[in-house]
Every structure is written in structure tokens, then in C-alpha cells.
N, C-alpha and C positions, 0 to 999 in steps of 0.2 A: 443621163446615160440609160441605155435600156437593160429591160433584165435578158441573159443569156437567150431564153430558151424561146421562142415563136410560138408553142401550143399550150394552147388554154388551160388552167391544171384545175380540175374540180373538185376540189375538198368535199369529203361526204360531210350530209346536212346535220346528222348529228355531233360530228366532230366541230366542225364550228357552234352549235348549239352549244357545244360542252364552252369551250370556249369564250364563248359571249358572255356565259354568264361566270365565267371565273374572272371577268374584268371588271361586275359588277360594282367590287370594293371601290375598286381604282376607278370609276366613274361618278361614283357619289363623291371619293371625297375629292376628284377635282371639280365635279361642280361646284361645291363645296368654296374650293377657291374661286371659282368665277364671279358665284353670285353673289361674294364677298365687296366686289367693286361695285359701286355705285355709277355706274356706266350710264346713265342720262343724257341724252346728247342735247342739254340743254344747260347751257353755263348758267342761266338765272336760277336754278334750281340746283347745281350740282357743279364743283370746278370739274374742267376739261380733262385735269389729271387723271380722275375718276376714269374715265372713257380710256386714256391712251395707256392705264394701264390694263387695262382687262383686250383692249390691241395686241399690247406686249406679250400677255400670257397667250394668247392666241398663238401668237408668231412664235415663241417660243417651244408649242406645244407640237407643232405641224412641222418646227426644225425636229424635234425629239424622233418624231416618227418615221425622217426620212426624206421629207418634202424638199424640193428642190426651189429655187427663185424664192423661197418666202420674201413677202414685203410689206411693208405698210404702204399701203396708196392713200395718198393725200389726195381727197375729193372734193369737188369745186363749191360743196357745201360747209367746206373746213371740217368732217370728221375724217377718218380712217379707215380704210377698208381692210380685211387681209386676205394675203392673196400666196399660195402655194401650189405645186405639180409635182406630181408622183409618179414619173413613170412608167407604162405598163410593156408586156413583150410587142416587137416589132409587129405593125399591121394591124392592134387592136384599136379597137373604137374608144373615144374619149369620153370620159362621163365627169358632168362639173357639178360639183357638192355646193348648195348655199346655204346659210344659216345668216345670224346677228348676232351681237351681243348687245347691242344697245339694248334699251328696254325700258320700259314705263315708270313714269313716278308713282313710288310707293302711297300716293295720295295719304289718308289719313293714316299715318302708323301707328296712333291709338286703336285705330281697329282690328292691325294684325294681332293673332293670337300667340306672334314669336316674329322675333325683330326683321324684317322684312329681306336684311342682307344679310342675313343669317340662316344658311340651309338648315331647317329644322327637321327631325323623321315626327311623323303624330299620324296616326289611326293608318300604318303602311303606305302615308306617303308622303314625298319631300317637299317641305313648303320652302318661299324661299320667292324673290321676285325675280323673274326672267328663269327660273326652274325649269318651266316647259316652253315658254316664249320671250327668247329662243335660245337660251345658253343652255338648255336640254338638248338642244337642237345639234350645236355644237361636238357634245358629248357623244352623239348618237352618232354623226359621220366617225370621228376619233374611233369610239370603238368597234363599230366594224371594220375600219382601218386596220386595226390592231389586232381585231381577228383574223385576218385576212396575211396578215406579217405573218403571223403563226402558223401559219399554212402553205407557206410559198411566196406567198405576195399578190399582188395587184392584178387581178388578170384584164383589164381594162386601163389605162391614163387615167389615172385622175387628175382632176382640176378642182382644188376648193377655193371658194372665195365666203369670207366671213365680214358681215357689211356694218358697220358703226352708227347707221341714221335710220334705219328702217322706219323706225316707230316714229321721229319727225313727220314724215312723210317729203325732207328737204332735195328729195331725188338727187343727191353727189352720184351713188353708185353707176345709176341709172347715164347720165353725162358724160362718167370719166368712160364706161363701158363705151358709148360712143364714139367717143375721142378718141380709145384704143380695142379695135370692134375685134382684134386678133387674139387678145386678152384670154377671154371666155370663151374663144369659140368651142362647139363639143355636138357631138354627136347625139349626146341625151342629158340632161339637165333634172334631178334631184332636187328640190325645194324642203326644204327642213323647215317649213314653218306655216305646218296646215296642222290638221287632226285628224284622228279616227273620230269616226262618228259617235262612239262613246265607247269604253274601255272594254277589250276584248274583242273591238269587230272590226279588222281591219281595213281600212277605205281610204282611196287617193281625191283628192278634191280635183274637180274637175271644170270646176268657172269660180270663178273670182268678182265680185262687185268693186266698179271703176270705184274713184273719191275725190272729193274735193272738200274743200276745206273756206271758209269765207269770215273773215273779220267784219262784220256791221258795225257801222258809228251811225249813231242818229243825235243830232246838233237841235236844240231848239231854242238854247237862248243864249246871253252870253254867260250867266254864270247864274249860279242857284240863287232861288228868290226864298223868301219868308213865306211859308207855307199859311200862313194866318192871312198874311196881309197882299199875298197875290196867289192863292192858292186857291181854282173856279174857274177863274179866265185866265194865267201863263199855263202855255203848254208844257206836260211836262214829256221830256224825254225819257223816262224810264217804263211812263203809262206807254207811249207810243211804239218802242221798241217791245214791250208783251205783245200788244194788237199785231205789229210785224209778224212776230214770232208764231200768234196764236194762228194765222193765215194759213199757217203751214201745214195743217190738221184739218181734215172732215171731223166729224161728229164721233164717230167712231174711230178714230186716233189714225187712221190711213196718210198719208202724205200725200199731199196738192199743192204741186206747184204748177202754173198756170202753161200747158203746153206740153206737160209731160206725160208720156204712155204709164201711167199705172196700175194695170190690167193681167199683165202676163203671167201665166203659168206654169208651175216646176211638174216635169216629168216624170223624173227618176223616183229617186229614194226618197220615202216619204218621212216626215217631224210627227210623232204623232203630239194633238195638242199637252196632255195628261204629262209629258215625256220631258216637252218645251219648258211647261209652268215649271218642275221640280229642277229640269237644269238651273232655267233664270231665275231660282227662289222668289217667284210671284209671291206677293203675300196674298192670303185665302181672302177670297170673296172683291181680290182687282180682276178686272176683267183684263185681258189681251188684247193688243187693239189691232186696228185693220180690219180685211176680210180677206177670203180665199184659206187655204191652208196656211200653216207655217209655214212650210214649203216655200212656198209661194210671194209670201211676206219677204222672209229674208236670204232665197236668192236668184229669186227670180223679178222681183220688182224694187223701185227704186223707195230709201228711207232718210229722213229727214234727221237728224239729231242737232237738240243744242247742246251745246259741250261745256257753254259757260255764258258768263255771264257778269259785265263788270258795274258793279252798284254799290253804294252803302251797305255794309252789313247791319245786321237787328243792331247790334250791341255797339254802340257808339254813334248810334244814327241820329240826324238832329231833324228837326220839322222843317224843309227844305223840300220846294218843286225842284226836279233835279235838268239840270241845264243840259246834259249828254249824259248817254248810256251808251254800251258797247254790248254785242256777242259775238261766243263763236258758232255757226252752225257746219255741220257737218253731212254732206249729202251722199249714200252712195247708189250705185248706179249700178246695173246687171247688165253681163254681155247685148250686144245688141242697141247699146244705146253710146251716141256718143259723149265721155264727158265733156270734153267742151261745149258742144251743144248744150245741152245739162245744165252747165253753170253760169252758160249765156241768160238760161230760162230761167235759173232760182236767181240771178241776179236783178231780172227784171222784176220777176213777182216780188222782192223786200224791198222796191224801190216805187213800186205800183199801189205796197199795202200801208204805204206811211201814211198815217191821220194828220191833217193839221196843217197840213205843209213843213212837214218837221222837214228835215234834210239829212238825206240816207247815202252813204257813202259804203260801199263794198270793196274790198279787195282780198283778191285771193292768195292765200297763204300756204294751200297745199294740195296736191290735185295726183291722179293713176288713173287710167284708161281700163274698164272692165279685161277681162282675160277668162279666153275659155280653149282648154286642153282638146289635141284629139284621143278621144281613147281608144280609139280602133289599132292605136302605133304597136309595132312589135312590143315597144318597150313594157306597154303595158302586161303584154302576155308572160312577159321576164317577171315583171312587178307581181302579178297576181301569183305567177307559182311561187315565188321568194312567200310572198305573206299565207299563203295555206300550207307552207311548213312550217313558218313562223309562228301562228296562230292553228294547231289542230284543229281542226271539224269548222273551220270556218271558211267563207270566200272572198274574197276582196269584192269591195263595195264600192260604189263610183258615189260620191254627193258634193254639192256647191260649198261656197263659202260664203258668209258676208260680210268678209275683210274683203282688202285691198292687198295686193303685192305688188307695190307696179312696177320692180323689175321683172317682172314676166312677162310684158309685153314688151320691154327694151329687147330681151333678149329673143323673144320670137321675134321681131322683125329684125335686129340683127345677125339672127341664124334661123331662118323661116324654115330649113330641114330638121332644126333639134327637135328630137322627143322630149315633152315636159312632163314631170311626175311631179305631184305636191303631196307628201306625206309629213307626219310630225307629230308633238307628242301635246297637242294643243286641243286633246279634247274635252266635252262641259265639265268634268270636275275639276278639270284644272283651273277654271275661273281668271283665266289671263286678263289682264287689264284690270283687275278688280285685288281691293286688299286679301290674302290671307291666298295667295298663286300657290300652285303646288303642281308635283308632276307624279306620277305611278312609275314607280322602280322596275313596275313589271311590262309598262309600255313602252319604256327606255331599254331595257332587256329583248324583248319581241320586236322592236323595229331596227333597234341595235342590226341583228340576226337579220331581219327582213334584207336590209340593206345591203347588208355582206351577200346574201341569197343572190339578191337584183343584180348585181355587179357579176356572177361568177355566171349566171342565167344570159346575162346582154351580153356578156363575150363570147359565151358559145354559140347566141342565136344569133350573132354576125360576122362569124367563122365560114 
């Protein structure tokens, strides 16, 4: 149903200001509940339950506020999607909120310094795994939502969709969007799950590096031999798959795969090095690898990662040439390049660098097409005055990424008119992907507002 009235109503900036942050309680401690579930969308590490209930509180949370059609969508990679509409007066333009609550394995929980699904507050900010990526994210659409109730309401449609797999990288989302292209369609698209360039300077990411994902097996005998008494002349597969690996690197730690442009260079806003090492806690006297800026490194050219690695551990390891070895590597790729191409060329080069005649089998396990925003769109000019009320004395800031989202290219080419914005609360202190996540109360407070800002800005600049 629509609301009554057809004209846009514009809440002054500080009355939603006031507002935002009087929701503050009420957003810690429902993250609080989110990050509670261990949502992994990965059953060998976590039951399913885990996931379908932190779906549930989703769906439950978007019935609270008013959301119409909520649903779980069952997606073709077996997680969940959630999916709700809100509304706005007659004639306005649609705008669709994404977020996630899947989220990354707590890897070693000996090294968090407070139990991982357990939102903890320490030195002003909230630790807690998926904090900032993405169940902050979550919070962030919610409470501008809720700011926004308090005000009149919605002066734009919304559309939220909250996705179950992201961190997979198993594309359901990505498919069922597909399958139903009417779903999502919107006039301007909100992405909850970038960062500011670092805490207090507000910025939209504006390209995204593709990914792929490849599982190697290297075969070299039928089963492990006695290290004494054939260990010289059996090959081993564990040595053969490092030399694979080692192929992947110049000298200087750059990524070389055989056919690929790794040359190109970032424009905009610059990394300065000093800035980089303290984010990525370098330890002193490692050097940074590659060449060109930082910039330039991560996300304007293409990077190589092994992600693992399946072998004998130290501690129970027997004296044994080893008969097969496995990794995972991880390639991503900067606008401008195709990833299939891409994974055509790193499939050849691990199949080119095998010693021995071992035998090299690849297949791909995960894969996102680079993705680069226009910033010239209206939507932007809504965006940047939203965050220079949000943020005093500052300007909104344009810089890359060196994630993946690849529902952002499902949805630009299933809606090639939508304006795409990537904001989020995903910047370097937040340390996502890594033990000991946390999120700033006060970047979740300022984007909270930004967002409310964006939405009451796009309806009047397409009135």
C-alpha cells in the first residue's frame, strides 16, 4: 500500500541526526543478537541452523519495521536470501538496500581477544565477527529505516534484500536474481558492504576487483613412499605443487601469470605506503611486495593469493615422499579485465609450471566479474551531500576496492539504468576477514544518518 501523501517530506538534517543516534542503544544491542549466530555458510564447519537462524531474525526484523512481502528465498546454492519492500509515496523512485549476514570463519579463536560471537565493546569499538562485515551492514540500512519512520516515513520505495552466501562466493543470489529479474529491479542500488577509506573520511568505492577461486591437485604417485628408501628419485607432490605455487611471483612478490596485463595504474585517491604497512600490521623490516603504488597494487592490477594448502601437518608428520598435494589459490582481477579470460590464463600457467611430469588438475570453485560504478550519476551528488552533513568538514571521497561483490555486476546488467553506490562500515581497523573484527559505533552512527541523508536527497533530485 502507498503512503497517502505524493510530496517528498524533508526532515531537517539535525533532527534526524538527533535521532540516529538515539537508536544507537537499539543497534548495538541488536547486533549483539546477530553476531551471536554463527552464520557460516559452510555446513563442514558450522550446522545450517546457524545460518537459517540469523535469516529468521532478518525476516523478523524488516516484518517489525513495516516491510511488506518479507521472505526467505531459497537460492540455487541452498542458502537464503532475505527479501522485503517498503513502500514509498506514489511516483517515487526505488531504491534497493543490500547487505549479508553470512560471514567468515572465526579462523583461530585462540587468537581472538573476546569470543568471536560474542559482541564485545574494548578500546570504543565493537568486536564481534561479521560486526562490520556485514551484520553492521545490516544494522546500518535498519537504522536509518527507523530514522526515517520517526519522521514521516520513506520518501523513496525501498527494496532490501539481505544475502546468506556472499562470503562463499557460491553466486545463489546472483542466479535466483536472474531467474526473477523483477525482484530487484530499482532505480538506485545501495551496497552495505564497502568502507570508508579509513574512519572519519567518508568515501563510496567505486570498482571492485573480479575473482576466481581454483582448487589444484597435483597427482604424482599412487600413494606415499618411505622417504629413506625412495626419497631422490620418487617425485614428490608436495615439492611440485610449492614450485606450481612459487611460478606465481616475480622476485619482488608482483603476480605473473603468463598472459596477464600487470601493469595498470590507479588514478584517484591515493594509499600512501607508511598508511598501508600500519593498516596491514607489516611487521618492521618485511618489505611490501610488488611495484607501482599501493594504489595500484590493490586495485588497479591483478593479485595472486594462496588461501591454503592441503599437506601433512609438523606434528604428526611421518618421513613420507608425499603422493598428492592440493591448494586453494585465489586470483582477483581489476575492471578492465575479463575474469574468465583470467582464469583461462592462471589455469594454464599451474598446468604449464608442473615439474616432473607430475599431473595438475584445476577446477574452479568460485568466480565475480570485476565491477566499476559511474560516479558522474545523480545519485552520487545525493550521496556526497548526505555524507558532508554526516561527516562535518569533510567531502566524500571516491576509491577502489580489492574485494569482489559480484552481485553488482548481476545487477548492473539486469538493470543497466540503476545507479550503484558502495558504502559500508568495512574500513582498515575493522580488520574483516581476520581474527579479532570489530566495527566503530561512531561509523555505524555517521553512515546510519548518511543513508537516511541519501534517500530523502534522491527523492527530491527526482521529483
Amino acid at each position: 500500500m502507498e503512503q497517502p501523501s505524493t510530496r517528498p517530506h524533508r526532515p531537517a538534517p539535525a533532527a534526524l541526526a538527533a535521532t540516529v543516534a538515539s537508536l544507537q542503544s537499539r543497534a548495538r544491542a541488536e547486533l549483539a543478537e546477530l553476531v551471536a549466530f554463527k552464520s557460516v555458510a559452510d555446513e563442514a564447519q558450522f550446522p545450517r541452523s546457524e545460518c537459517e537462524a540469523a535469516a529468521n531474525w532478518v525476516a523478523d526484523a524488516l516484518r517489525a519495521e513495516g516491510l511488506e512481502d518479507v521472505a526467505l528465498l531459497d537460492t540455487p546454492d541452498g542458502t537464503q536470501s532475505v527479501y522485503g519492500c517498503l513502500p514509498g509515496p506514489a511516483g517515487a523512485p526505488t531504491v534497493l538496500l543490500y547487505a549479508h549476514y553470512d560471514v567468515q570463519p572465526p579462523l583461530d579463536e585462540a587468537a581472538w581477544l573476546s569470543p568471536p560471537f560474542e559482541l564485545t565493546e574494548r578500546d570504543g569499538r565493537w568486536y564481534g565477527r561479521g560486526a562490520a562485515d556485514c551484520k553492521g551492514g545490516v544494522l546500518m540500512h535498519l537504522t536509518a529505516l527507523r530514522a526515517l519512520k520517526a519522521h514521516g516515513g520513506v520518501p523513496v520505495t525501498v527494496k532490501v534484500i539481505v544475502e546468506g552466501s556472499e562470503e562463499q562466493g557460491t553466486g545463489g543470489l546472483e542466479r535466483y536474481a536472474e531467474a526473477h529479474p523483477e525482484l530487484l529491479a530499482a532505480d538506485a542500488v545501495v551496497i552495505g558492504d564497502a568502507g570508508n577509506f579509513r574512519v572519519g573520511l567518508p568515501t563510496v568505492t567505486a570498482t571492485l576487483r573480479g575473482m576466481s577461486t581454483l582448487a589444484v591437485q597435483v597427482d604424482a604417485l599412487e600413494g606415499n613412499l618411505h622417504s629413506g628408501q625412495f626419497g631422490g628419485a620418487a617425485p614428490d607432490a608436495l615439492a611440485a605443487l610449492i614450485r606450481i605455487l612459487d611460478s606465481l611471483r616475480a622476485e619482488d612478490g608482483s603476480t605473473v601469470i603468463n598472459g596477464l596485463d600487470a601493469e595498470a595504474r590507479w588514478e584517484g585517491l591515493q594509499y600512501p605506503e607508511e598508511d598501508f604497512r600500519k593498516d596491514a600490521k607489516v611487521l618492521d623490516g618485511v618489505r611490501l611486495i610488488g611495484s607501482g603504488t599501493v594504489a595500484d597494487r590493490i586495485w588497479a592490477r591483478p593479485a595472486v593469493t594462496v588461501l591454503g594448502i592441503d599437506c601433512p601437518p609438523v606434528v604428526g608428520a611421518t618421513s613420507s615422499v608425499q603422493a598428492s598435494a592440493r591448494a586453494l589459490v585465489n586470483l582477483r582481477v581489476p575492471p578492465g579485465t575479463d575474469e574468465t579470460a583470467a582464469t583461462k590464463l592462471l589455469t594454464a600457467h599451474l598446468v604449464a609450471a608442473a615439474p616432473w611430469g607430475v599431473r595438475v588438475s584445476v577446477e574452479q570453485v568460485g568466480q565475480g566479474q570485476p565491477f566499476r560504478a559511474d560516479t558522474e550519476s545523480p545519485a552520487y551528488a545525493s550521496m556526497a551531500e548526505a555524507m558532508r552533513v554526516a561527516y562535518p568538514g569533510e567531502e566524500m571521497q571516491i576509491s577502489g576496492m580489492g574485494g569482489s561483490i559480484p552481485l553488482c555486476n548481476t545487477l548492473t546488467a539486469l538493470y543497466p539504468e540503476a545507479e550503484m553506490l558502495l558504502i559500508g562500515l568495512s574500513e582498515p581497523d575493522a580488520q574483516i576477514h581476520a581474527v579479532n573484527e570489530s566495527v566503530s559505533p561512531e561509523e555505524l552512527e555517521r553512515l546510519s544518518l548518511a543513508e537516511a541523508l541519501f534517500l530523502v536527497n534522491y527523492a527530491a533530485g527526482k521529483r
